[in-house]
C-alpha positions in Angstrom: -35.7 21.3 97.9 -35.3 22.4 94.2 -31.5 22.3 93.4 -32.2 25.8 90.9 -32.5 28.8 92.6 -35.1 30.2 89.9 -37.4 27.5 90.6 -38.3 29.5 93.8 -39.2 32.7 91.9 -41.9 34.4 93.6 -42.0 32.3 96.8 -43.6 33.7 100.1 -42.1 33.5 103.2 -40.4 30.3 104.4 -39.9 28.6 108.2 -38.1 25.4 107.9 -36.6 23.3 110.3 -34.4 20.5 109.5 -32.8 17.5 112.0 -29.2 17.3 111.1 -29.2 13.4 111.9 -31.2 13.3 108.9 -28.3 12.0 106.3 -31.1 12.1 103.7 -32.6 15.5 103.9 -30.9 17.4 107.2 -27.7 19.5 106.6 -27.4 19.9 103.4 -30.9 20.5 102.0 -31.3 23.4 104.7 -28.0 25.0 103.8 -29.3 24.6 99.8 -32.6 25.9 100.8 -31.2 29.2 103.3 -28.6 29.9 100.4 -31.3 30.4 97.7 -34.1 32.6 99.9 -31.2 34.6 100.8 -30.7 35.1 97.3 -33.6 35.8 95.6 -34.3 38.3 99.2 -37.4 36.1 100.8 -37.7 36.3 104.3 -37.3 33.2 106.4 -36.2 30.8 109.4 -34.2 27.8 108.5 -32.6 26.1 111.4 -30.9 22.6 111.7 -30.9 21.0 115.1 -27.9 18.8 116.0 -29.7 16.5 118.0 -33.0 15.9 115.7 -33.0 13.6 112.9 -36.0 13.6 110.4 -39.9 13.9 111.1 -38.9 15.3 114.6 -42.6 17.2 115.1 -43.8 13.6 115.0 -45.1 11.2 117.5 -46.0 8.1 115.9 -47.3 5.0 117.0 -48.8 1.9 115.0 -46.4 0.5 112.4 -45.4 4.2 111.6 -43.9 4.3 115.6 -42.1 0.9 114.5 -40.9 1.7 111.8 -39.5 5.5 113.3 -37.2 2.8 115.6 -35.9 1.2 112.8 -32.6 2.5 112.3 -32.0 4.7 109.1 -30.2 7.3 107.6 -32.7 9.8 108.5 -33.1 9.0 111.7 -36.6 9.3 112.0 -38.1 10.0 115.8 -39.5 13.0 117.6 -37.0 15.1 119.9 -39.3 17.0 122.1 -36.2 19.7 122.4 -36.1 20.4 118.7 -39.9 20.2 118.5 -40.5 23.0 121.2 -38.5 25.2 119.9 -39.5 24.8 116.2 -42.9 25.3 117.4 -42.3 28.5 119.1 -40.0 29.8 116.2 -43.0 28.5 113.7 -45.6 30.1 115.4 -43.4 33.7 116.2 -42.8 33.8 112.4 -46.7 32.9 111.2 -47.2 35.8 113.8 -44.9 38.3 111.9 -45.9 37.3 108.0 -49.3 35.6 108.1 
């Protein structure tokens, strides 16, 4: 997430969802990122979910599931919660601007 506002210039519309467990990139980079599309007037859908920590779509297995259980500041690991309802909010807002 760009720290200047003007490096979004022209953007399309944006869906994000962010894991606020995620120390790295949770919170604050969805609070950065909301602040600047509201700006510069692009539509979008940023939610943090309490619960979720980073990469919470995912389902990994192999040494990429071993190494989601290692603890971390993002707190990497799928949270089916957060992931339903990102889905349905990703797919309602590709609906409306795609």
């Amino acid at each position: 997430m760009p720290s200047k506002r003007e490096h979004l210039d022209g953007l399309c519309p944006v869906v994000g969802s962010y894991g606020a467990r995620d120390r790295v990139f949770g919170r604050g980079a969805a609070e950065r990122l909301e602040s600047h599309l509201e700006a510069l007037g692009v539509p979008h859908d940023v939610k943090t979910y309490d619960e979720a920590g980073h990469s919470f779509f995912s389902k990994p297995d192999g040494w990429q599931g071993w190494l989601a259980r290692v603890p971390s500041p993002m707190a990497v690991g799928y949270d089916e919660r957060a992931a339903q309802d990102g889905w349905q909010r990703m797919l309602a807002f590709f609906s409306e601007h795609v």
